[in-house]
N, C-alpha and C positions, 0 to 999 in steps of 0.2 A: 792488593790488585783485585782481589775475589770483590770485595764489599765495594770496591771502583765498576766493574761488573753487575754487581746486581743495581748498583744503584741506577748504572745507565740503562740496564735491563727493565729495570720499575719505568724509567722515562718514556721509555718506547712503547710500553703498553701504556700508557697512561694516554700518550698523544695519538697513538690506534684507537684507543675505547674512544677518546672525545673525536676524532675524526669518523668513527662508525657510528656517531653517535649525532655527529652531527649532518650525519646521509639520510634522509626520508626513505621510510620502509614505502615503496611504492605498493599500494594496496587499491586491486581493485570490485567495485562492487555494482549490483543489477538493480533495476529498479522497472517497475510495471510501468509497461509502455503504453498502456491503453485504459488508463484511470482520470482523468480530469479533474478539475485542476490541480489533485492531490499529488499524481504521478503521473508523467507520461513523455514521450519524447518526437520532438522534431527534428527530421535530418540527424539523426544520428544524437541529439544532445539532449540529456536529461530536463527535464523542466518539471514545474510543478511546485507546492505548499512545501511537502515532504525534501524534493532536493532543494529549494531554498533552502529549510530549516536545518538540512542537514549538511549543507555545501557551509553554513555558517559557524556548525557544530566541526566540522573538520577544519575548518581555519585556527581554529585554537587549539587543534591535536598537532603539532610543527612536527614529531616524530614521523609523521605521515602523512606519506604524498595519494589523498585520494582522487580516483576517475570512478564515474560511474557510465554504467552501458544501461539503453533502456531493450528489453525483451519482453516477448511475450509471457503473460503471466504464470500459466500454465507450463513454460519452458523453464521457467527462471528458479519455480520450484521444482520440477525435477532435475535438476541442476545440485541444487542443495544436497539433495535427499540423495544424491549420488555421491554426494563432498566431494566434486569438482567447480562448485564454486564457493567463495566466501561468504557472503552474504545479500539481502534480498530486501529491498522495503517498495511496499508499508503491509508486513501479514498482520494478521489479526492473531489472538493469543490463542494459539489452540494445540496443545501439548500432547494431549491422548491421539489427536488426531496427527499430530505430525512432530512426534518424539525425534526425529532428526533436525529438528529445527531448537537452538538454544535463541534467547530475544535478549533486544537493548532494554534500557528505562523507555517504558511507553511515552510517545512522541502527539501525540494529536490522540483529541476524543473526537471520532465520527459517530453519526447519528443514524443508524439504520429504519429503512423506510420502505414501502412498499406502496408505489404508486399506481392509478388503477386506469381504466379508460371508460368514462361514465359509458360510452354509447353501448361499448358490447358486455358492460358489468351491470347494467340497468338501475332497477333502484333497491338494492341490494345494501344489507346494514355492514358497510363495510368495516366496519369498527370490530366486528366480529370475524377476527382472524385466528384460524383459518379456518372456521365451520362457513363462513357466509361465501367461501370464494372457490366452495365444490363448482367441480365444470369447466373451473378457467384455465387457460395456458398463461403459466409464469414465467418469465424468463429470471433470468442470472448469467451472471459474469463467469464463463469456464476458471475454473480454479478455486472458486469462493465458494468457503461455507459460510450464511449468514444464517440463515433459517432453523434453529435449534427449537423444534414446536413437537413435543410428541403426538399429536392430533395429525401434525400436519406431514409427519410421516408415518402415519397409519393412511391416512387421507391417500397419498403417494402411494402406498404398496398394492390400497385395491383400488386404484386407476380412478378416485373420485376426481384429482386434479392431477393436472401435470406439470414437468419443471423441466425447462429447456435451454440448456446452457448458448450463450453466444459469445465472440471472442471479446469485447470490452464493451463500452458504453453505447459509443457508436451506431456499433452493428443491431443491438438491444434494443434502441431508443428508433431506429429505422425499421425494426418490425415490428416495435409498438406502434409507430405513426401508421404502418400500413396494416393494421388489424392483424397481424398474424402471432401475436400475444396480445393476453386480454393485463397483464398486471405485468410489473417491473420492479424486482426487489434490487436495492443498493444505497447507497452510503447519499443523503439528502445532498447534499451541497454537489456535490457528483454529480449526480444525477440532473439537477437543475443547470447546473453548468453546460452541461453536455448538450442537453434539449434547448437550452436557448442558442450557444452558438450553433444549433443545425439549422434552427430556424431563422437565424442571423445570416446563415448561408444560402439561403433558399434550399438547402435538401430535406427540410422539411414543409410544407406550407401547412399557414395556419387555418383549419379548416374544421368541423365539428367531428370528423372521426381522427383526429390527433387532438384530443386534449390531453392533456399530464395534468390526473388530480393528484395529489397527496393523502393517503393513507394514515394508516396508523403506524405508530413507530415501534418495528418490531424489537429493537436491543439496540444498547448504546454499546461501542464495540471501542476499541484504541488502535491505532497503528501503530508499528513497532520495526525497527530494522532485525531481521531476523539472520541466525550464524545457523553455517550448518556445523554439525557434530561428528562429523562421518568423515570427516576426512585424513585420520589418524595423524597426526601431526603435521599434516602438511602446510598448515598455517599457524605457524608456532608462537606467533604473536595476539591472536586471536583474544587470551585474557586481558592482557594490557589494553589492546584497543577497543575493548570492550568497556571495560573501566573508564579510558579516556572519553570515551563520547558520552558516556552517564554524565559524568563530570561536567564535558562540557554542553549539553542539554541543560541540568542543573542549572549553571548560570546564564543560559540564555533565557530560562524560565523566571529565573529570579529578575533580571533586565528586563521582563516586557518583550524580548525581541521577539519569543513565537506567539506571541498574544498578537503584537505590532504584524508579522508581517501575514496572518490570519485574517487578521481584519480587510486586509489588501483586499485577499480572495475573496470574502464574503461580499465586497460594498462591490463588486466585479458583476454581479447578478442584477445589478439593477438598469433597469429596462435603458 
């Protein structure tokens, strides 16, 4: 009777574990709302290179039912850094700086660039960055560090230049066009993207004190889906699906598919 017991005992768990097993851990994650065409969100719905790549990457994780929410970017890592959220893409690798932050297998290599406005940068060797761009107002994207120059924060502490954060592209790319920054550092395909659909919308007009020259390219940077670490177990799955998405990155790297859908974005640029 005992060994009729445990054997019906073993059955029950066996069809519990594959019934648990076959429930999707619902997991949800953030994503910069205000990045083009890499990340960002309409009405509510993530869009962009990044949740392509990675809406693609989670269809082959079946243990797990992803949503993503698009927030401010500035929100979304403090968020982390409080381990009240799970995870955050696309940050850039920067661990001393943000030791609450653990990352995926790197996802996209972006191009950092710094682009300038001939009329109020004159004729200045702009190639020489950042001794040639004492004087100017730079802007950046609140939340992003790209600019790792030790010149150029010597330059910043005794007030030769200055760096002026705004909320994403947008907002950046509308105070370049109206002279109130003379340079705009951020991720090249971004950045062009941004500038052409304003000027595709008429909020920008094309006119000689709105030019977007391109610079020199200050660092090649990667995007990453980024975990926070802070949140003591509250996401207990965190390793596993961590694993999973390397994994399935991996074979989409290996098919072509984030090369294929890259190219989308890029041939998107043309006039």
């Amino acid at each position: 009777m005992r060994k009729l017991l445990n054997i019906g005992l073993g059955f029950c768990l066996y069809w519990a574990a594959v019934g648990f097993a076959a429930t999707p851990i619902p997991v949800s994650i953030l994503c910069d709302e205000g990045y083009p065409p890499y990340s960002y969100g309409e009405n509510g719905q993530a869009l962009g290179l990044y949740s392509d790549i990675l809406r693609a990457a989670f269809a082959r994780m079946p243990a797990y039912q992803v949503s993503i929410r698009p927030v401010p970017w500035k929100r979304g890592l403090l968020l982390l850094e409080r381990g009240s959220a799970f995870a955050l893409y696309p940050p850039y690798l920067r661990q001393q700086e943000r030791p609450w932050m653990d990352y995926s297998r790197a996802i996209l290599e972006e191009k950092v660039v710094i682009f300038v406005n001939p009329t109020t940068t004159g004729g200045r060797a702009l190639a020489d960055f950042p001794a040639a761009y004492a004087g100017l107002r730079i802007g950046q994207n609140a939340g992003f560090s790209v600019i790792h120059n030790p010149l150029f924060q010597q330059m910043l502490e005794h007030g030769q230049l200055s760096l002026e954060s705004g909320k994403d592209n947008r907002s950046n790319l509308l105070k370049f066009s109206l002279g109130r920054i003379d340079a705009y550092v951020n991720d090249r395909l971004s950045a062009l993207w941004t500038w052409q659909q304003l000027l595709r919308s008429g909020e920008i007009k094309p006119h000689a004190s709105a030019v977007l020259v391109e610079g020199p390219t200050l660092s090649i940077e990667h995007g990453y889906l980024g975990f926070t670490n802070r949140d003591q177990g509250k996401f207990g799955y965190k390793a596993d699906f961590i694993r999973s998405l390397n994994a399935a990155l991996v074979e989409l790297e290996r098919e072509g598919v984030i090369e294929q859908l890259s190219t989308g974005y890029s041939t998107s640029l043309a006039p």
